[in-house]
TORTORRO-549892 format. One record per residue: x, y, z of N, C-alpha, C in turn. Coordinates in steps of 0.1 Angstrom, whole numbers, plus 5000, padded with zeros to 4 digits. Layout:
N
[atom [X, Y, Z], [X, Y, Z], [X, Y, Z]]
...
END
This chain:
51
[atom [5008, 4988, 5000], [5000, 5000, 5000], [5009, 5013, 5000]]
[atom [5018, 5013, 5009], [5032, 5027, 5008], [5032, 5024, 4993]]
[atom [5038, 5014, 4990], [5048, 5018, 4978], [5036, 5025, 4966]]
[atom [5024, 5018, 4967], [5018, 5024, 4957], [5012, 5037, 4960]]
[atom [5009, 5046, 4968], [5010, 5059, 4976], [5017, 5068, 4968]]
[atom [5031, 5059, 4972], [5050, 5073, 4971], [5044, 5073, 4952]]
[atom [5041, 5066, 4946], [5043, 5061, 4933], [5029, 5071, 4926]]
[atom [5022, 5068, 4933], [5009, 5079, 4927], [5010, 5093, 4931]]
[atom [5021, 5097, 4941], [5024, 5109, 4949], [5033, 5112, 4932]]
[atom [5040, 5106, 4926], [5050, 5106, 4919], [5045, 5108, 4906]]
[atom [5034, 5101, 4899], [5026, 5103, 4895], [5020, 5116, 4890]]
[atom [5011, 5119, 4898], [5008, 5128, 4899], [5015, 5141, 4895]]
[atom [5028, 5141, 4906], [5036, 5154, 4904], [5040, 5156, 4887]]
[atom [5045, 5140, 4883], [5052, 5143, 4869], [5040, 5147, 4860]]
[atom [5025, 5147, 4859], [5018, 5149, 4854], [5014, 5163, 4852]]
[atom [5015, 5163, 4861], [5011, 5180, 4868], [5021, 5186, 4861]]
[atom [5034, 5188, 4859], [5044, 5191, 4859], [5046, 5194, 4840]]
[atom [5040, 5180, 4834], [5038, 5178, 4821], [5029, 5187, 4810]]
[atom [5018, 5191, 4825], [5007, 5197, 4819], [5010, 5214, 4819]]
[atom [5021, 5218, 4828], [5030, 5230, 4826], [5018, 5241, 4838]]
[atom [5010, 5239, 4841], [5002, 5247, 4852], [5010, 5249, 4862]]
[atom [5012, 5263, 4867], [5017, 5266, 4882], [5011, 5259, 4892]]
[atom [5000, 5264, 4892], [4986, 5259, 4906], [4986, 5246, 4904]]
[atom [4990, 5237, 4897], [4988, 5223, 4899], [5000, 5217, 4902]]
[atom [5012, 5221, 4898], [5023, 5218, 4901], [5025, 5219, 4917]]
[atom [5022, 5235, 4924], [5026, 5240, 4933], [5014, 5226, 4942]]
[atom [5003, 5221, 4939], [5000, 5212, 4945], [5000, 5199, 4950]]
[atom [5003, 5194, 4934], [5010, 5181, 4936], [5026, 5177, 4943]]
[atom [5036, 5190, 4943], [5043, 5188, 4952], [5039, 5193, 4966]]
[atom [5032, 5199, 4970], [5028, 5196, 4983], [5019, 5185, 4990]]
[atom [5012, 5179, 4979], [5008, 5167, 4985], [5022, 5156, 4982]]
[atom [5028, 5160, 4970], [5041, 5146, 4974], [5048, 5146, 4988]]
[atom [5052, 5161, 4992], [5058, 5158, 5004], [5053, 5158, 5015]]
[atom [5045, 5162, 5013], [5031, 5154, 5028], [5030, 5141, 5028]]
[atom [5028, 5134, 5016], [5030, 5118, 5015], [5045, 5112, 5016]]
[atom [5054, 5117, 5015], [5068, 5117, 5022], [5067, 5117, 5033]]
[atom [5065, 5125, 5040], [5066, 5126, 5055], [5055, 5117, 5060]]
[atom [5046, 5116, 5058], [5037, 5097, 5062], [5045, 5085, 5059]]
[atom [5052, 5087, 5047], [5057, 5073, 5045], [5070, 5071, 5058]]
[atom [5074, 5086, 5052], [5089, 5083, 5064], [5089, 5085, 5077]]
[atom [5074, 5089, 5084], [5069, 5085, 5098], [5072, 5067, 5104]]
[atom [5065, 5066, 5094], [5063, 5050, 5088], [5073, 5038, 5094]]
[atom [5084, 5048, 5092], [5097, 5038, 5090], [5101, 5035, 5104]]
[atom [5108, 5026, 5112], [5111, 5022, 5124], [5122, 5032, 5125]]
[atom [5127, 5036, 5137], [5139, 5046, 5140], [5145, 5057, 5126]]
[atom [5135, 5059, 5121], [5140, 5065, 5108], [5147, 5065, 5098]]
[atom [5152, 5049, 5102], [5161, 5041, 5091], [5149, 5043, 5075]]
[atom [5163, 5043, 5067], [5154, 5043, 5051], [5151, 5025, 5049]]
[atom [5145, 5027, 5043], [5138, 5013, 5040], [5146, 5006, 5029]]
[atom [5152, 4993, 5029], [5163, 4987, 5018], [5151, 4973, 5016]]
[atom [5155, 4971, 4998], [5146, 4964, 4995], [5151, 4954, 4984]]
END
């Protein structure tokens, strides 16, 4: 469920990004790094996750 989250966070951004809008850009990275900081709440002692 994370991984598919970080990946539609990711999504999203490059979309937004593609479509060349300010106001959507400026939103999709604020929802990516809001969903960063969930995921990397997430993580035990704040280690990065190896896979």
């Amino acid at each position: 469920m994370d991984l598919r989250l970080g990946r539609h966070a990711i999504e999203l951004l490059q979309a937004a990004r593609d479509a060349g809008e300010p106001t959507l850009i400026a939103q999709a990275e604020a929802m990516a790094m809001a969903v960063g900081f969930v995921l990397a709440s997430r993580l035990p002692d704040g280690e990065p996750e190896t896979a």
